[in-house]
PyMOL Python script that loads the backbone (N, CA, C, O; Angstrom):
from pymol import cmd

cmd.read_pdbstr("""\
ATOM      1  N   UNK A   1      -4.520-157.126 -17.368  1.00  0.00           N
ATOM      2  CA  UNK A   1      -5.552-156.262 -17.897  1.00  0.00           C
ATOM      3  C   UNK A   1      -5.574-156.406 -19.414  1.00  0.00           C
ATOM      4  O   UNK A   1      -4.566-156.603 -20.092  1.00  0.00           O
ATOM      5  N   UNK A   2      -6.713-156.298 -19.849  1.00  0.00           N
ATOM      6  CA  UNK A   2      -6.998-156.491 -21.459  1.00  0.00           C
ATOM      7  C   UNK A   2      -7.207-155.166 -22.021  1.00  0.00           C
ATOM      8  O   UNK A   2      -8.077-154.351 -21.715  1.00  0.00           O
ATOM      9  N   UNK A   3      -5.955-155.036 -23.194  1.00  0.00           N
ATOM     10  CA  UNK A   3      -5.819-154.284 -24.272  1.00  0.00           C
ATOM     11  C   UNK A   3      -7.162-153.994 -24.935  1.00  0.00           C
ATOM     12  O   UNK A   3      -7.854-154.982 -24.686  1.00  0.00           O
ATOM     13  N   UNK A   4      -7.864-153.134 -25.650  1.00  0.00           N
ATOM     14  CA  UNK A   4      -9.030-152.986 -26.160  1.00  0.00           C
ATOM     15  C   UNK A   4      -8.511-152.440 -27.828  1.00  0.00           C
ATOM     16  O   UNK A   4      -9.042-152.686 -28.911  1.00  0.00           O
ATOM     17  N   UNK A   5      -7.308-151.643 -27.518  1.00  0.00           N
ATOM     18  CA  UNK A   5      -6.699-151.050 -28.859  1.00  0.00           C
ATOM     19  C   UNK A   5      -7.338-150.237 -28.611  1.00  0.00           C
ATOM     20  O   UNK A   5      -8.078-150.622 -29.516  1.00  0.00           O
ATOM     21  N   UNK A   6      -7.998-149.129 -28.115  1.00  0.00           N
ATOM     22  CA  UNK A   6      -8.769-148.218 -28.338  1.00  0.00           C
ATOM     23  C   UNK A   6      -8.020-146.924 -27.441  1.00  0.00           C
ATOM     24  O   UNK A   6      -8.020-147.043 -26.216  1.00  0.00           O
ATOM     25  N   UNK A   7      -7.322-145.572 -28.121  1.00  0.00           N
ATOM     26  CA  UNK A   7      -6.966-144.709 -27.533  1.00  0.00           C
ATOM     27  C   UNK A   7      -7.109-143.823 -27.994  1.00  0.00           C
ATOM     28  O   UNK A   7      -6.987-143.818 -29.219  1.00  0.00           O
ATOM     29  N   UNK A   8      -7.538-142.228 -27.112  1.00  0.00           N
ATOM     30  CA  UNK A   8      -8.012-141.867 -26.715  1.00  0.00           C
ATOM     31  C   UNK A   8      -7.465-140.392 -26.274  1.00  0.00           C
ATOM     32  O   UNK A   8      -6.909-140.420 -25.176  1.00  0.00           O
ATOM     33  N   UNK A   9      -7.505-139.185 -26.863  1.00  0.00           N
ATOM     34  CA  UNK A   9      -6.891-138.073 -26.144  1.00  0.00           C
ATOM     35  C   UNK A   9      -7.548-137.247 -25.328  1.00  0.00           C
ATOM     36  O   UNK A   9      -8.777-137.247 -25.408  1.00  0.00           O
ATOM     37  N   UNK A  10      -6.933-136.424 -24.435  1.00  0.00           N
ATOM     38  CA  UNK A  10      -7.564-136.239 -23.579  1.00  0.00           C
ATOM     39  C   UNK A  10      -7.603-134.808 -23.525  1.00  0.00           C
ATOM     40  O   UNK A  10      -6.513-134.290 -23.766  1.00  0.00           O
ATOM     41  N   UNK A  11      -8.589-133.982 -23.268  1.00  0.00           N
ATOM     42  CA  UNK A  11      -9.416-132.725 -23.997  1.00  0.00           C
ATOM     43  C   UNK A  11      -8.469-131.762 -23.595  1.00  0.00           C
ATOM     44  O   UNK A  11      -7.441-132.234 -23.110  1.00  0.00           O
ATOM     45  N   UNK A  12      -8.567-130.204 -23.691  1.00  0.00           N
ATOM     46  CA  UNK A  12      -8.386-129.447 -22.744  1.00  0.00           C
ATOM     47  C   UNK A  12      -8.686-129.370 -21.214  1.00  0.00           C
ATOM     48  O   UNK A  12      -7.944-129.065 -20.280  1.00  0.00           O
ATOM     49  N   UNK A  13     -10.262-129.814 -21.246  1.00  0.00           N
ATOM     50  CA  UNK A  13     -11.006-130.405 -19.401  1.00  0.00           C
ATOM     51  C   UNK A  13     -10.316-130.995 -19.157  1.00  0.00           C
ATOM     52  O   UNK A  13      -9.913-130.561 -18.078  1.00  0.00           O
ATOM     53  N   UNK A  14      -9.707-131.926 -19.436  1.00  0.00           N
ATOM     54  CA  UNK A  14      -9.302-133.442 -18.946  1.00  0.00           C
ATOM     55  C   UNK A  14     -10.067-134.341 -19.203  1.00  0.00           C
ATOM     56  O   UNK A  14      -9.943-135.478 -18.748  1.00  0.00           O
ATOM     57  N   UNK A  15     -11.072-133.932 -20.054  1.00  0.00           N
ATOM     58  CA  UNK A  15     -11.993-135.326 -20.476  1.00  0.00           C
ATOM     59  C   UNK A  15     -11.755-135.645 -21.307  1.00  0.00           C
ATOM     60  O   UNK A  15     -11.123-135.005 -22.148  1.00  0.00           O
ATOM     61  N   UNK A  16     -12.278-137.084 -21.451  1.00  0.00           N
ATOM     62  CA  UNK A  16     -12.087-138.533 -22.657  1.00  0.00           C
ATOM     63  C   UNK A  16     -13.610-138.590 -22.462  1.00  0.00           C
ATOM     64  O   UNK A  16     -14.449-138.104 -21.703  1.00  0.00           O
ATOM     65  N   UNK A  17     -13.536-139.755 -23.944  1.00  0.00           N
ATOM     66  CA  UNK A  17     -14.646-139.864 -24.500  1.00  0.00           C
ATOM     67  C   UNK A  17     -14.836-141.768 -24.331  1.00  0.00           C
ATOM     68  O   UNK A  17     -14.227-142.458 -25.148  1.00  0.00           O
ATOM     69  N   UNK A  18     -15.553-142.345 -23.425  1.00  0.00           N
ATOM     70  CA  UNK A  18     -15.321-143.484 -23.702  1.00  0.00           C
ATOM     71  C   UNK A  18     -16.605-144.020 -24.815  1.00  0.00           C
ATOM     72  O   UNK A  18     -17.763-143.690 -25.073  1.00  0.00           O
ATOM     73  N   UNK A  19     -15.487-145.168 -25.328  1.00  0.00           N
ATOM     74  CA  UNK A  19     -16.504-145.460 -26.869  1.00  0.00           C
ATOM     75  C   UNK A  19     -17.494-146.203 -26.667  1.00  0.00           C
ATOM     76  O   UNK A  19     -17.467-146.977 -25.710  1.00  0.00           O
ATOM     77  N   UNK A  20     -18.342-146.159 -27.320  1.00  0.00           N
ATOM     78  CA  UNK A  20     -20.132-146.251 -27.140  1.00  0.00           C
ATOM     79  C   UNK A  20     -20.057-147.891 -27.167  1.00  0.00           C
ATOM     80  O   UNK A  20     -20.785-148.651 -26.529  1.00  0.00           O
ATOM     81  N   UNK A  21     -18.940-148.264 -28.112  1.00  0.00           N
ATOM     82  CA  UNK A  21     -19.167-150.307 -27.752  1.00  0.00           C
ATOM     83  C   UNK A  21     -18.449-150.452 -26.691  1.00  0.00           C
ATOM     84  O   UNK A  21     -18.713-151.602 -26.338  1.00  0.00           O
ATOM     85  N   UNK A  22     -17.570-149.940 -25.815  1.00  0.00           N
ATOM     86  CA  UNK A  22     -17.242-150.239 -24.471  1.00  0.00           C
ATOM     87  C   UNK A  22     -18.501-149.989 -23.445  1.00  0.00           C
ATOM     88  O   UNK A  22     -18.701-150.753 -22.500  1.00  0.00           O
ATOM     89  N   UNK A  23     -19.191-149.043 -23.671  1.00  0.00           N
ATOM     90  CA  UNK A  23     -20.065-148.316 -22.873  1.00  0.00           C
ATOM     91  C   UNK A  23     -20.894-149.164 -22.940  1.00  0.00           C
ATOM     92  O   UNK A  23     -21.319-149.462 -21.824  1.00  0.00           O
ATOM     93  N   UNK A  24     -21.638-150.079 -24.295  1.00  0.00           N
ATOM     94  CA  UNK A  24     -22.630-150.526 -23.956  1.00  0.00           C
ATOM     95  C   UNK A  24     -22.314-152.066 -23.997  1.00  0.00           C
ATOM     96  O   UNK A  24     -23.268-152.838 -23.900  1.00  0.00           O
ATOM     97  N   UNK A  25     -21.114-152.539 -24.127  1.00  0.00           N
ATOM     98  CA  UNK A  25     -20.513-153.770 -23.507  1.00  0.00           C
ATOM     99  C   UNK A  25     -20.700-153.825 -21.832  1.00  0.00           C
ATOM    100  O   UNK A  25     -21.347-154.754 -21.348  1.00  0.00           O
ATOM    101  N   UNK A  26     -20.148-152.867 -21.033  1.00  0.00           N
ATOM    102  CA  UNK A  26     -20.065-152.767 -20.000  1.00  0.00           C
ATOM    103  C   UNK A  26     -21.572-152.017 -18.937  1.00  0.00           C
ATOM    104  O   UNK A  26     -21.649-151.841 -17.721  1.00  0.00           O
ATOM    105  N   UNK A  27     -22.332-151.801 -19.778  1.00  0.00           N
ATOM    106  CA  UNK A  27     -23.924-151.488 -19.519  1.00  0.00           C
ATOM    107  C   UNK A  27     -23.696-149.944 -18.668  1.00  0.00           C
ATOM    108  O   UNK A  27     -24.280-149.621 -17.634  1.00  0.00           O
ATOM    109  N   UNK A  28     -23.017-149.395 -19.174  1.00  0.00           N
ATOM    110  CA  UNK A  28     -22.676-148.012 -19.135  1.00  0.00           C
ATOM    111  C   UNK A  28     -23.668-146.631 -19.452  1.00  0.00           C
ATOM    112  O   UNK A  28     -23.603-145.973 -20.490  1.00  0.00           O
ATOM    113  N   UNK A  29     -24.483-146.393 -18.446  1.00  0.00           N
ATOM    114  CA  UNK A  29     -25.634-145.702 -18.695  1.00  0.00           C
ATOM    115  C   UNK A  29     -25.522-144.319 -18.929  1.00  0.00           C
ATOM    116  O   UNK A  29     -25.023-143.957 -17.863  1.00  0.00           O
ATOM    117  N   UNK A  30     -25.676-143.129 -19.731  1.00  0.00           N
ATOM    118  CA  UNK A  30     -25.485-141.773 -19.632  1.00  0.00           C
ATOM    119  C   UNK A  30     -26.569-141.628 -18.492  1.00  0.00           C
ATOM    120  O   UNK A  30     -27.630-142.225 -18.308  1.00  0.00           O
ATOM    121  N   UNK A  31     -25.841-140.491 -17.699  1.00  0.00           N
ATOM    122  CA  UNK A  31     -26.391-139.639 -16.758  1.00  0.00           C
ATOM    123  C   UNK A  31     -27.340-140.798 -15.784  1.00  0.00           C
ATOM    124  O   UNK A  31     -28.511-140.542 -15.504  1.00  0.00           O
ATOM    125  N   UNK A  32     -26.540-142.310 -15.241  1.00  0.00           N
ATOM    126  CA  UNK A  32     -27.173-143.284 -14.859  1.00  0.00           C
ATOM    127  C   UNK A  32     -26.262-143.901 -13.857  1.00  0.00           C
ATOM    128  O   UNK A  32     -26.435-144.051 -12.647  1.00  0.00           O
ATOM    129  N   UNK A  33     -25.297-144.213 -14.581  1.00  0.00           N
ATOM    130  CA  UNK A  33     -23.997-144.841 -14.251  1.00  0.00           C
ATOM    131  C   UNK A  33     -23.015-144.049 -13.454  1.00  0.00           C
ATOM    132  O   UNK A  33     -22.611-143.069 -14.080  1.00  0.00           O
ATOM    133  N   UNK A  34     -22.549-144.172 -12.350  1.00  0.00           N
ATOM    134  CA  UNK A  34     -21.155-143.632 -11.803  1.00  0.00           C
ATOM    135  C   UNK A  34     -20.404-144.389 -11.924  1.00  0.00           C
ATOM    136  O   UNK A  34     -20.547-145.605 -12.056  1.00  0.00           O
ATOM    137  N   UNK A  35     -19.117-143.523 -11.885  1.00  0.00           N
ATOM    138  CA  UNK A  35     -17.981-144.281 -12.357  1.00  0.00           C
ATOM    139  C   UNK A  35     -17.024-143.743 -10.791  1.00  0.00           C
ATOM    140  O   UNK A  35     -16.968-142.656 -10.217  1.00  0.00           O
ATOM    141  N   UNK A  36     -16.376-145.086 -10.508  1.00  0.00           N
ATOM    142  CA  UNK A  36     -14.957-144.578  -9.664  1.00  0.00           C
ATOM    143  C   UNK A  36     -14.053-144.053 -10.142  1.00  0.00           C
ATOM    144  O   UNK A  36     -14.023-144.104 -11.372  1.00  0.00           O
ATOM    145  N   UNK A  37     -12.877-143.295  -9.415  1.00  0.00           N
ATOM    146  CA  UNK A  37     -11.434-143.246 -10.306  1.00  0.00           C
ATOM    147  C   UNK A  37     -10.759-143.457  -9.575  1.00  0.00           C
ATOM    148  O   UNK A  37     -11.222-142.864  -8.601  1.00  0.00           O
ATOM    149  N   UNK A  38      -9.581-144.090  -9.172  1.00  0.00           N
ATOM    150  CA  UNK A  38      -8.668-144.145  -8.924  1.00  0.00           C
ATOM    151  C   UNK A  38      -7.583-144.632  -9.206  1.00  0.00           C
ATOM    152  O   UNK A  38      -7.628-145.193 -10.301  1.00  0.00           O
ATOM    153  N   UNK A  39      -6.599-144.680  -8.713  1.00  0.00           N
ATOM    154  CA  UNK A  39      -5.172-144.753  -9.366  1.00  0.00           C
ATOM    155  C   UNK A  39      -4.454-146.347  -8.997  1.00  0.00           C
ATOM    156  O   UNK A  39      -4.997-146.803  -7.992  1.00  0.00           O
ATOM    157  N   UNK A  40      -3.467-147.209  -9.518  1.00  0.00           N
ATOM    158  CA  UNK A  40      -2.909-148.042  -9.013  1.00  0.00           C
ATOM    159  C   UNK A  40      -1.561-148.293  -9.479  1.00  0.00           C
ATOM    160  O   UNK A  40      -1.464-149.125 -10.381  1.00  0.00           O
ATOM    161  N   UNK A  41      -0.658-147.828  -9.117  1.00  0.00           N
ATOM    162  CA  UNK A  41       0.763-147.385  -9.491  1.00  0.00           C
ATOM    163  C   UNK A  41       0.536-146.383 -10.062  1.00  0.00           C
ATOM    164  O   UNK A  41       0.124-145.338  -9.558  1.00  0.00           O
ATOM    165  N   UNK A  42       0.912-146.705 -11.779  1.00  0.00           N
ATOM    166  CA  UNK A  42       1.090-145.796 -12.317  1.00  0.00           C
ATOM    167  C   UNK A  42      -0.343-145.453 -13.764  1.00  0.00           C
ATOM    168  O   UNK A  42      -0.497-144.689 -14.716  1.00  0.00           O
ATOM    169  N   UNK A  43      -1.251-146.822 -12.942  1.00  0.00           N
ATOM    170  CA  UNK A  43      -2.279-146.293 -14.132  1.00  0.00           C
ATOM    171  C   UNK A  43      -3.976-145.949 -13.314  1.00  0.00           C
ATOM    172  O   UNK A  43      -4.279-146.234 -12.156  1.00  0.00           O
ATOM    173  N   UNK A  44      -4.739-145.358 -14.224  1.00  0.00           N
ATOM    174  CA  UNK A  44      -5.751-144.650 -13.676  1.00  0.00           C
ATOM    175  C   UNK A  44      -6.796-145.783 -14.048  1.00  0.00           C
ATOM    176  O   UNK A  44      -6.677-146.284 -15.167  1.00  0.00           O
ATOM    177  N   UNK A  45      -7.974-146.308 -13.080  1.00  0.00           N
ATOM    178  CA  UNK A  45      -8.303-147.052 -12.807  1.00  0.00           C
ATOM    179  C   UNK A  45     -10.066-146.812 -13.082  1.00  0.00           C
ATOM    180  O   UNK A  45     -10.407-145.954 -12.266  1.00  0.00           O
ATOM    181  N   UNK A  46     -10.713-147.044 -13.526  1.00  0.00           N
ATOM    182  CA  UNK A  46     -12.090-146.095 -13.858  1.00  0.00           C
ATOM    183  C   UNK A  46     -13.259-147.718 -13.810  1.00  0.00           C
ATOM    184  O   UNK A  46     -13.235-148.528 -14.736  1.00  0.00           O
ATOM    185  N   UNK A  47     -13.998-147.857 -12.809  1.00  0.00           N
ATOM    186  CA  UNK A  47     -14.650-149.020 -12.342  1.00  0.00           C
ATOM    187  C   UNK A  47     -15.792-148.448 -11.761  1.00  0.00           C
ATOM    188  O   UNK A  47     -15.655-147.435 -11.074  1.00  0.00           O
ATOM    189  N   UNK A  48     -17.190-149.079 -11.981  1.00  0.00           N
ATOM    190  CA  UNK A  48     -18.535-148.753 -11.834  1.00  0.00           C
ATOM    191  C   UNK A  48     -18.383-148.784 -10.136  1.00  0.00           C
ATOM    192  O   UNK A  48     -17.672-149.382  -9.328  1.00  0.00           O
ATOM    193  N   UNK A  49     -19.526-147.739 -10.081  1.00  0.00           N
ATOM    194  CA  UNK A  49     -19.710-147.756  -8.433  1.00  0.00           C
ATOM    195  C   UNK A  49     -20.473-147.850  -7.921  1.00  0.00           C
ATOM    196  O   UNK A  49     -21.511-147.188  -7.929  1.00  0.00           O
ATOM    197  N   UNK A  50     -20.107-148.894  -7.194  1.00  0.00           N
ATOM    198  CA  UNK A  50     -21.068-149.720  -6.244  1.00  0.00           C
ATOM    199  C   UNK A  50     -21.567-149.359  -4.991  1.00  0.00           C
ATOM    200  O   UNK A  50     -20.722-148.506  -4.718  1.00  0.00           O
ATOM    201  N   UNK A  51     -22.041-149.371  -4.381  1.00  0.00           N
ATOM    202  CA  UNK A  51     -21.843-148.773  -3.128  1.00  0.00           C
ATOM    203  C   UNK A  51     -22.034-150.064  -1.788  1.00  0.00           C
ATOM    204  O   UNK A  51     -23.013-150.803  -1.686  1.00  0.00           O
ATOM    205  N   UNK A  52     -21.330-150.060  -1.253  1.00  0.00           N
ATOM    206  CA  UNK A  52     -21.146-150.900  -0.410  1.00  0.00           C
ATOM    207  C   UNK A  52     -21.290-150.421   0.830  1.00  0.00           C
ATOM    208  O   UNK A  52     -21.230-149.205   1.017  1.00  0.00           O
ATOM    209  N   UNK A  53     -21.522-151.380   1.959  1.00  0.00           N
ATOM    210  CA  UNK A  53     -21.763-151.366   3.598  1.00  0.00           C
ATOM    211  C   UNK A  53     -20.475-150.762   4.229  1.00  0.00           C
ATOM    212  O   UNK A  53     -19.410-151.059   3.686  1.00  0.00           O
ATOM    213  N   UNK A  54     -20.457-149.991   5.259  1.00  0.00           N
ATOM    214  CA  UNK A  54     -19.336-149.255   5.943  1.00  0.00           C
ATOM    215  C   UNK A  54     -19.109-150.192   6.663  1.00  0.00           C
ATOM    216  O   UNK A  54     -17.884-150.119   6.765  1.00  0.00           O
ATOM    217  N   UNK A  55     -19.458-151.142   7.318  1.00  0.00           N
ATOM    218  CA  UNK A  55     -19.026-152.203   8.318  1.00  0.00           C
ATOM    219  C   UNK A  55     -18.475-153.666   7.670  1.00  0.00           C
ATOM    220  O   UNK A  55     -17.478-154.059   8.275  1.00  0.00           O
ATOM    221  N   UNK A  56     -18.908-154.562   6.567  1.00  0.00           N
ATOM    222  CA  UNK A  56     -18.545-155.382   5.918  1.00  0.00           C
ATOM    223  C   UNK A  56     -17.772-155.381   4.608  1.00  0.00           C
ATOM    224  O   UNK A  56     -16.833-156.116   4.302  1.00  0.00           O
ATOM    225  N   UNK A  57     -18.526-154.112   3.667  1.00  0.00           N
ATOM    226  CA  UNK A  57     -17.780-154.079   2.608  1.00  0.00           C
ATOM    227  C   UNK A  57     -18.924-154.885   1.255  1.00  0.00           C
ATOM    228  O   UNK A  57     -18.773-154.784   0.038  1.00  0.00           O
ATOM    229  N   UNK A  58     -20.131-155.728   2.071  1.00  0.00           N
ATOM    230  CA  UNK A  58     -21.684-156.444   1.127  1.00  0.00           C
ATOM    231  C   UNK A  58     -21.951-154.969   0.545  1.00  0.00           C
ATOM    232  O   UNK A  58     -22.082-153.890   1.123  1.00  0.00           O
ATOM    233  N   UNK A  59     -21.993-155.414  -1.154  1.00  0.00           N
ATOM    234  CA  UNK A  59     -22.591-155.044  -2.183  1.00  0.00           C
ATOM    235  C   UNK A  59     -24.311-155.290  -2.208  1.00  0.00           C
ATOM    236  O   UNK A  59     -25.162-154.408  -2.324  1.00  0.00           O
ATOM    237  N   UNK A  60     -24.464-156.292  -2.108  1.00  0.00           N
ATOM    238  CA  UNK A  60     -25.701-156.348  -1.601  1.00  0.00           C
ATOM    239  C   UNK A  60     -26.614-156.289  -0.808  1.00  0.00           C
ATOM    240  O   UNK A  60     -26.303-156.388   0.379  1.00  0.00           O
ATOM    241  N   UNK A  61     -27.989-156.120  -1.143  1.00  0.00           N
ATOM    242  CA  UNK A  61     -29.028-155.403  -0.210  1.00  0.00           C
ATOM    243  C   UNK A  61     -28.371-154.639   0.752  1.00  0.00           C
ATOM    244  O   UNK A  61     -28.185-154.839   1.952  1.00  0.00           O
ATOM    245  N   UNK A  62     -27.974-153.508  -0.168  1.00  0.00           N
ATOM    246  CA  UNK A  62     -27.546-152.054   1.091  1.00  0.00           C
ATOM    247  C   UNK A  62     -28.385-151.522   0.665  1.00  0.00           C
ATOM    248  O   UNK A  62     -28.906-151.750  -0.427  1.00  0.00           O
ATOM    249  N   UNK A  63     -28.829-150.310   1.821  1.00  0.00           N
ATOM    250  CA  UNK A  63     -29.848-149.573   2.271  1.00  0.00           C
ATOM    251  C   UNK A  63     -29.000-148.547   2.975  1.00  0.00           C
ATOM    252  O   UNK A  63     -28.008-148.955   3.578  1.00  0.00           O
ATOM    253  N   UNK A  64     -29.356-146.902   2.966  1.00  0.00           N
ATOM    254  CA  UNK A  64     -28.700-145.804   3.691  1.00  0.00           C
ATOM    255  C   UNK A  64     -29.420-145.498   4.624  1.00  0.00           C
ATOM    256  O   UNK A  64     -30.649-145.444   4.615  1.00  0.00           O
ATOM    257  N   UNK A  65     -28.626-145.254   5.586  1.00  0.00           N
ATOM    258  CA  UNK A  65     -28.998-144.744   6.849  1.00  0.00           C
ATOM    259  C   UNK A  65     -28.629-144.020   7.430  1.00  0.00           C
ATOM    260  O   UNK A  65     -27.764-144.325   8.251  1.00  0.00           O
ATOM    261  N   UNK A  66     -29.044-142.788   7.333  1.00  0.00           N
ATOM    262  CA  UNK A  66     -28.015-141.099   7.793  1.00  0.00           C
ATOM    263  C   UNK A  66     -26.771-141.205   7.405  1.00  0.00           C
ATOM    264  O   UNK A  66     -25.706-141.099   8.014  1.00  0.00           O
ATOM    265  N   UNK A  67     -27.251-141.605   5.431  1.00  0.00           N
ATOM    266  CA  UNK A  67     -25.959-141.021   5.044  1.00  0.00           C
ATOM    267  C   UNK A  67     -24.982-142.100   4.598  1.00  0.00           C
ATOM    268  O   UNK A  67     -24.159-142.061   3.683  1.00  0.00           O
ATOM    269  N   UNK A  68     -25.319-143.243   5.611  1.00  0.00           N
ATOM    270  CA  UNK A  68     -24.350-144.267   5.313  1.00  0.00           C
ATOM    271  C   UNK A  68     -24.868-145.439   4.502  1.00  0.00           C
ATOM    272  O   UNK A  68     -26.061-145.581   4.234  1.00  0.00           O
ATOM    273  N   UNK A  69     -23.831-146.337   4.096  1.00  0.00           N
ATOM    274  CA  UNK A  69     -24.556-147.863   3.203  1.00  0.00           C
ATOM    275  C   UNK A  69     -24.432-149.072   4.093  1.00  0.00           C
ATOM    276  O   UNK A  69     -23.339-149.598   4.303  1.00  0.00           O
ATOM    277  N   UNK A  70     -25.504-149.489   4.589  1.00  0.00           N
ATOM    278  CA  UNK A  70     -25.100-150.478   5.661  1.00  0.00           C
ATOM    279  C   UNK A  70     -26.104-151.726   5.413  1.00  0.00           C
ATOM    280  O   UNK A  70     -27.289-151.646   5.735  1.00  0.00           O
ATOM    281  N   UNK A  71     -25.596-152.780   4.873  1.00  0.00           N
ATOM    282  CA  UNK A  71     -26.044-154.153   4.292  1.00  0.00           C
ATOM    283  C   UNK A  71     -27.066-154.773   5.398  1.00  0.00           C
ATOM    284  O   UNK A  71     -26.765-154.646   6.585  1.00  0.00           O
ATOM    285  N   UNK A  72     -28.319-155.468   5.017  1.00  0.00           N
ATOM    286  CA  UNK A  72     -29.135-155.783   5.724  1.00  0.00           C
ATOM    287  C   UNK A  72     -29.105-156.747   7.013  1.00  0.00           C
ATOM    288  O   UNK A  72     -29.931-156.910   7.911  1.00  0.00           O
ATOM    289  N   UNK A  73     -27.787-157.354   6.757  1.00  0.00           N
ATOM    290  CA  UNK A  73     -27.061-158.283   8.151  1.00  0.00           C
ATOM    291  C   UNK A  73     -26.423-157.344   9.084  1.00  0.00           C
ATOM    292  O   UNK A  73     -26.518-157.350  10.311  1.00  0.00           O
ATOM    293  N   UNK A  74     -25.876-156.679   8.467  1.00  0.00           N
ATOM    294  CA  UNK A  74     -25.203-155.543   9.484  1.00  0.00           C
ATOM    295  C   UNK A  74     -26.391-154.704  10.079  1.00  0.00           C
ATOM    296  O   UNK A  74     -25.844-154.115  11.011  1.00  0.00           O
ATOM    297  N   UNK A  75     -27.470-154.388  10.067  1.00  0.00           N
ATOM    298  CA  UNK A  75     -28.213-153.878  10.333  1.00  0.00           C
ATOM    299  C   UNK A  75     -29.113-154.187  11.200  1.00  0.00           C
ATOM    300  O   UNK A  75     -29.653-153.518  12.081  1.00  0.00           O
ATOM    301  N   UNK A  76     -29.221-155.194  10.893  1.00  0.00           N
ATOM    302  CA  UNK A  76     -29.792-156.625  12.227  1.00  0.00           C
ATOM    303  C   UNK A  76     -28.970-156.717  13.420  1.00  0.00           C
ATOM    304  O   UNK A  76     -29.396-156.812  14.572  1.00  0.00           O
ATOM    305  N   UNK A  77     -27.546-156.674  12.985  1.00  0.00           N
ATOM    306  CA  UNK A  77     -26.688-156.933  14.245  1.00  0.00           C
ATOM    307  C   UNK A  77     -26.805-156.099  14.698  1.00  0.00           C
ATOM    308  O   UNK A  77     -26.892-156.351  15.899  1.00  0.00           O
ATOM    309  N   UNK A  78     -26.919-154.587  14.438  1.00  0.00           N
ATOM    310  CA  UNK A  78     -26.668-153.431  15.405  1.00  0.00           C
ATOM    311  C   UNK A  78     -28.153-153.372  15.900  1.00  0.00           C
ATOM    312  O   UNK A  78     -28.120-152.970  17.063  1.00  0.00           O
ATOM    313  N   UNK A  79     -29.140-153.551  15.595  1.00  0.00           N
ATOM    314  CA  UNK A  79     -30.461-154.059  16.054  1.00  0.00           C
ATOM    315  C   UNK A  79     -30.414-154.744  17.505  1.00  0.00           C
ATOM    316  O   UNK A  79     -30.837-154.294  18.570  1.00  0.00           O
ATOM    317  N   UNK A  80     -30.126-155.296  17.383  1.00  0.00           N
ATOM    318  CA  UNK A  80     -29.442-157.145  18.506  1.00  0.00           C
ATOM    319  C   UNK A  80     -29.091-156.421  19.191  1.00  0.00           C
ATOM    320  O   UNK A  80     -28.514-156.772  20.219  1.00  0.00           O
TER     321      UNK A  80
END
""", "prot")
cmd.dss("prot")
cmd.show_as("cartoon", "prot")
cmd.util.cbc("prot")
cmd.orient("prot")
């Protein structure tokens, strides 16, 4: 993982502030963008969210369907 030098305290909320050239390096939209969180050992992990198919795991051409994200091949098959 790449160092940025850039740190960061963290509020009373628990919020941080991420910096506006990361944000718009990484095309980081206010009130646009979701963000994941999760954890991996011992560090916290914060990655755009995608939403992906419940049956494959395709990022692409998903479409919801009561709720769920289910990619346009998978959708065909349960069609079939």
């Amino acid at each position: 993982m790449k160092s940025t030098g850039i740190v960061r305290k963290v509020d009373k909320l628990g919020r941080i502030v991420l910096p506006k050239e990361l944000r718009k390096a990484l095309n980081i939209k206010e009130n646009q963008t979701s963000l994941e969180i999760y954890t991996e050992g011992e560090q916290i992990v914060l990655k755009k969210y995608e939403p992906a198919c419940i049956f494959c795991g395709e990022a692409n051409e998903v479409m919801n369907f009561k709720g769920k994200n289910i990619c346009e091949k998978c959708m065909k098959e349960l069609n079939e």
